[in-house]
Structures are given as C-alpha cells and as structure tokens.
C-alpha positions as CSV (number, residue, x, y, z in Angstrom):
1,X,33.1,10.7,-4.9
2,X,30.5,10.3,-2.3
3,X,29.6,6.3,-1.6
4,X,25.9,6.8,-1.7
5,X,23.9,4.8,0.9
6,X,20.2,3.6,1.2
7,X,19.6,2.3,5.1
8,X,16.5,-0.4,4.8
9,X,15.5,-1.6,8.0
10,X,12.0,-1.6,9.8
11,X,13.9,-0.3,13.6
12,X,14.1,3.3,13.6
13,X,16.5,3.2,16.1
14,X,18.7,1.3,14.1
15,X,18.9,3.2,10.8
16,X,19.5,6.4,13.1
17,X,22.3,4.6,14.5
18,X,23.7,3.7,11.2
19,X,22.9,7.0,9.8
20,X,25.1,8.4,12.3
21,X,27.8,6.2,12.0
22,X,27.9,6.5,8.6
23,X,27.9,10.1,8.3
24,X,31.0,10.4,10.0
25,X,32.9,8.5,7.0
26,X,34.1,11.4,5.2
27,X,32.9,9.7,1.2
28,X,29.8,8.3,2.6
29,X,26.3,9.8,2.5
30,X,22.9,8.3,3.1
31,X,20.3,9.4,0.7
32,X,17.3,7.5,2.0
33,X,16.0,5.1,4.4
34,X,13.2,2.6,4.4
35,X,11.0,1.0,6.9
36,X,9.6,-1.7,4.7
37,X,10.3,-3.7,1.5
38,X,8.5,-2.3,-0.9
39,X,9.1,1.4,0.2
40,X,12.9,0.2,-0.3
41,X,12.4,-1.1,-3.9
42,X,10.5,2.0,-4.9
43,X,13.6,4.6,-3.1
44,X,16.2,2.3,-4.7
45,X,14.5,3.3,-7.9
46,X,14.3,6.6,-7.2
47,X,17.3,7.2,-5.9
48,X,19.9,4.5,-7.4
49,X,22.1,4.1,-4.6
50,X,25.7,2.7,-4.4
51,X,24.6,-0.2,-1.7
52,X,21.7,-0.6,0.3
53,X,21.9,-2.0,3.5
54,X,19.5,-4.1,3.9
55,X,17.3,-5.9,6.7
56,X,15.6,-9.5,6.2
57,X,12.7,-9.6,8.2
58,X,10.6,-6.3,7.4
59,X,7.1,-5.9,7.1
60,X,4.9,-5.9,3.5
61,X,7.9,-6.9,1.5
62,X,10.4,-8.6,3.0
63,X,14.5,-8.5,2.1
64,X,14.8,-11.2,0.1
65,X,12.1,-10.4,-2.3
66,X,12.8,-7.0,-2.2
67,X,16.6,-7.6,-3.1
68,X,15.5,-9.8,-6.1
69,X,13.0,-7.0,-7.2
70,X,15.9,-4.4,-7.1
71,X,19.0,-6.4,-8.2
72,X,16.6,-7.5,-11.0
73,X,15.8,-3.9,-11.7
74,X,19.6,-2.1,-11.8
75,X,22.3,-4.9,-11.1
76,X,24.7,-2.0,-10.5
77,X,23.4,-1.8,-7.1
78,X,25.0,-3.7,-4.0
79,X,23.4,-4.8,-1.2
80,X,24.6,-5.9,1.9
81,X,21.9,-8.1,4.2
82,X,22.7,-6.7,7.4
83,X,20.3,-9.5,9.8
84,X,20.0,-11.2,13.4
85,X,19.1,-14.2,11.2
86,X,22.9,-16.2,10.7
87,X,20.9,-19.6,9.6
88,X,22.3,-21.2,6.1
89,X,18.9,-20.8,4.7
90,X,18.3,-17.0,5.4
91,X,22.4,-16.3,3.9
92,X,21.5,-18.7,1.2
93,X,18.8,-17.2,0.2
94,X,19.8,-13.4,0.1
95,X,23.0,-14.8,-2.1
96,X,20.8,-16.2,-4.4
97,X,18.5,-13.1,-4.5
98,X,21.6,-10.9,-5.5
99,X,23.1,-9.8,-2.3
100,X,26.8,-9.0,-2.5
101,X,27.1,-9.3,1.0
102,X,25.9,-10.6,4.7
103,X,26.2,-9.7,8.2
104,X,24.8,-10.0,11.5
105,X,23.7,-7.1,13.2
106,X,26.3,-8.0,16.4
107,X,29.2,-7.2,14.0
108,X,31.0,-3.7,14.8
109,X,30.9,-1.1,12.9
110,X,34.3,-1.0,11.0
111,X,33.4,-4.7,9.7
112,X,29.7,-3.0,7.9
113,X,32.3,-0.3,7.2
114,X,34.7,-2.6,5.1
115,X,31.9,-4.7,4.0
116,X,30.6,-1.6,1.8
117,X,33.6,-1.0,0.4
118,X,34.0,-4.6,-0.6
119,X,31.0,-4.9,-2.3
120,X,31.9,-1.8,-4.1
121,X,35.4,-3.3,-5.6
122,X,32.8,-6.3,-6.9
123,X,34.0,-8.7,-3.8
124,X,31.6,-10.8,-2.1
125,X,31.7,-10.2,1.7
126,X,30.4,-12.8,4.7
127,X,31.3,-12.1,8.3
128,X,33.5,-14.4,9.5
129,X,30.5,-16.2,11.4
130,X,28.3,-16.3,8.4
131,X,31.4,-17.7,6.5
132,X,31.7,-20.6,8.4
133,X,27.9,-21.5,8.5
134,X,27.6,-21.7,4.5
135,X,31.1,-23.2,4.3
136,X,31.3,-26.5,2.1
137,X,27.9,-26.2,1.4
138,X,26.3,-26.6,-2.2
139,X,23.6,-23.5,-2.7
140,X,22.3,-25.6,-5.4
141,X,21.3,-28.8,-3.0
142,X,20.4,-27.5,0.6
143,X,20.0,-30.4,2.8
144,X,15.8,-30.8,3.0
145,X,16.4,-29.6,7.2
146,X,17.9,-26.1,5.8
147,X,15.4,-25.3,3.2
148,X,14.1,-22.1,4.1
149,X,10.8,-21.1,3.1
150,X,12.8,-18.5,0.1
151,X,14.2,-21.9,-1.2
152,X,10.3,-23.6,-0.3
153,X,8.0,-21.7,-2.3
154,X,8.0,-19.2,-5.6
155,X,9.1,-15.1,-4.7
156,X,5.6,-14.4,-5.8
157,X,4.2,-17.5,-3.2
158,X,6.3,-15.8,-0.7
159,X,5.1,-12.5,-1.0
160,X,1.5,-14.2,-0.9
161,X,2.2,-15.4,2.1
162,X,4.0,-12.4,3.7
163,X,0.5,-10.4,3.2
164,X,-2.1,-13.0,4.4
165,X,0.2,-13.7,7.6
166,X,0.3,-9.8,8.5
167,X,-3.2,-9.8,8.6
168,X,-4.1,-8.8,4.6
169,X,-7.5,-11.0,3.3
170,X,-7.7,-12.5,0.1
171,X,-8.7,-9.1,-1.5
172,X,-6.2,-6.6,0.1
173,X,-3.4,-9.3,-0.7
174,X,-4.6,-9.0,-4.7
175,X,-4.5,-5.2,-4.4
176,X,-1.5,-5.0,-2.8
177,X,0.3,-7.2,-5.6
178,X,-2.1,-5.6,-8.4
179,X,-3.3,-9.5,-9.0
180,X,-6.8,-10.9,-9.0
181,X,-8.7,-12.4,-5.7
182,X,-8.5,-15.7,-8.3
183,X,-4.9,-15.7,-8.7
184,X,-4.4,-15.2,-4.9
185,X,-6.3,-17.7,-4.0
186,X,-4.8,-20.5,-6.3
187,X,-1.5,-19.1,-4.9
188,X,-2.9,-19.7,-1.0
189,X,-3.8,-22.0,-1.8
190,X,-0.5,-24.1,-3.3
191,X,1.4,-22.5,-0.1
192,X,-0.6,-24.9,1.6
193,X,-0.4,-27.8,-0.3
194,X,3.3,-27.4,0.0
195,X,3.7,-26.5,3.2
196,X,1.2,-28.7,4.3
197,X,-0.2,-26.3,6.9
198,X,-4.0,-25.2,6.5
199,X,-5.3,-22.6,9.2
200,X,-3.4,-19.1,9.2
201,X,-2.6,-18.9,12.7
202,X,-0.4,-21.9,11.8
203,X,0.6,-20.0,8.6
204,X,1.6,-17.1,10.3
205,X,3.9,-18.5,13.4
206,X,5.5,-20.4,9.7
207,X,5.7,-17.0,8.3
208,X,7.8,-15.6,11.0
209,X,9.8,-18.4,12.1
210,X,11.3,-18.5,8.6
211,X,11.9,-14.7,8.7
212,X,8.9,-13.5,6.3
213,X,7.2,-10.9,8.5
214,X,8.5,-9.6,12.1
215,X,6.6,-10.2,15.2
216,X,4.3,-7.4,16.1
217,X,3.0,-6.8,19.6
C-alpha cells in the first residue's frame, strides 16, 4: 500500500525537490502539494493524505494554524513540520497544534524518510537537534522569553494577524475569514493590547519574526 503524501510548502523549488526524492521510495506517492495554508487545509480535505509535510512560515495561513484546522478536521492524518525555524516556541507550538513530528529543513533525506514512517507506526519523531532544544521542558509553562506568538495570542488572533501584516485591510481580513469588519476589528485590536505594539509596520516585522508570514521582497 502506497504511503500517500501531501508536500505543503510555499518554495517551489523545494516541494520539486521533495517530490523527487520521494518518488523514488517504491510505497510512496505524492498526491498534492500546496503553496499556502489554507490551500493545504482545503487539499488535505480533499485528498485525505497519510502525512503532510508541512512548512511553518507560509503565506495566508500559516502551519500552525493550518495543522490545527486539519488535525481538528481528520485526526488520522500525520503531519510532519518540516521548518528552518528550530526555536522551542515554533516546535512547541506545532506539537501542541497536532504535529506528530518536527524537522529542520538541513536534515538529509533518509531522516524525513524515517520520520514519515514513524509517524505512521503512531511514534512521535524530533530530529535529534530539535530533541535537545525542547528537552526538560514543560509545554504547559514555557518560560515568558520562549512564548511564541502561537502560545501569545488565540489561532483565530493569529490568523488576524497573519492577514493585516501581509498587507489585507480590515475588510479583506473579514472576507477572507468569512467574519464581520466588527469582529476583526475587536480582534486587532486585542492583538494590540496584548502585544503592546500599535502601528502595523511594527506589527508586521512582529509577524514575521515570530514565523507568521514569510518575508516578501
């Protein structure tokens, strides 16, 4: 039986590399990729993949939300973060979204190979690096320097957030979430107050340090 595959990951390059690599394990097959969150949660219901491998930092939805959205959706499926981000907050987070599984993207091949397979037997996996970051840690009580903005504000704030930083206004962001200019604004509005950061120039350098949106030229 084939392990089917969805490859989420806004790099083209990328998911034609993994494609590739992929392809040439004899049960493996990929049966979609993504190049964004939300296209991701709508493939992965769709298409009800074994595992997605999945990016963090993508643009309109990012991988943490999107992995809650999914896992929320069909437990069955496993995904396995595969990020540049190795920070306890970023691992903490996509564990506590439903990820079965983290790696950074300077692990080889065989590793996101076995990693797959792991997930698949019901095993947690954590390269080696990403082990010994979260190691002794309590995912319950993250020192107040580790908080990442997933652990910070609601999914829903973070998805506000995501939106207004790429550039959506108040009424594109309520579209986009099916949510009225009112709601969007009380949400923008708490992000503030909690963050304690007012312009969105400010908001959006927050937004991509902690992983929400990618840097666009």
């Amino acid at each position: 039986m084939n392990i089917r595959i969805l490859l989420a990951d806004d790099h083209n390059i990328l998911r034609e590399g993994l494609r590739g690599l992929l392809e040439k394990q004899p049960d493996v097959r990929v049966v979609g990729e993504a190049n964004n969150g939300m296209a991701t949660v709508q493939l992965a219901r769709e298409l009800s993949p074994d595992v997605i491998i999945m990016d963090i930092t993508m643009p309109g939805l990012n991988g943490v939300e999107a992995t809650r959205q999914i896992v929320a959706a069909n437990p069955r499926v496993k995904i396995v973060a595969l990020s540049v981000h190795c920070e306890q907050g970023y691992v903490v987070a996509m564990l506590k979204a439903g990820a079965a599984g983290y790696l950074v993207k300077d692990c080889a091949f065989a590793e996101l190979a076995s990693a797959v397979r792991a997930v698949l037997a019901n095993h947690v996996y954590l390269s080696p690096s990403v082990a010994s970051v979260i190691a002794d840690s309590d995912l319950q009580d993250l020192p107040e320097k580790e908080l990442s903005a997933f652990s910070v504000l609601t999914a829903r704030e973070c998805e506000v957030l995501q939106l207004l930083a790429e550039g959506k206004t108040i009424k594109e962001t309520a579209s986009c979430l099916r949510l009225s200019e009112k709601t969007i604004e009380k949400h923008r509005q708490r992000i503030t107050e909690k963050l304690g950061i007012f312009s969105i120039a400010e908001l959006t350098k927050y937004a991509i340090r902690h992983g929400l949106t990618p840097v666009r030229a």
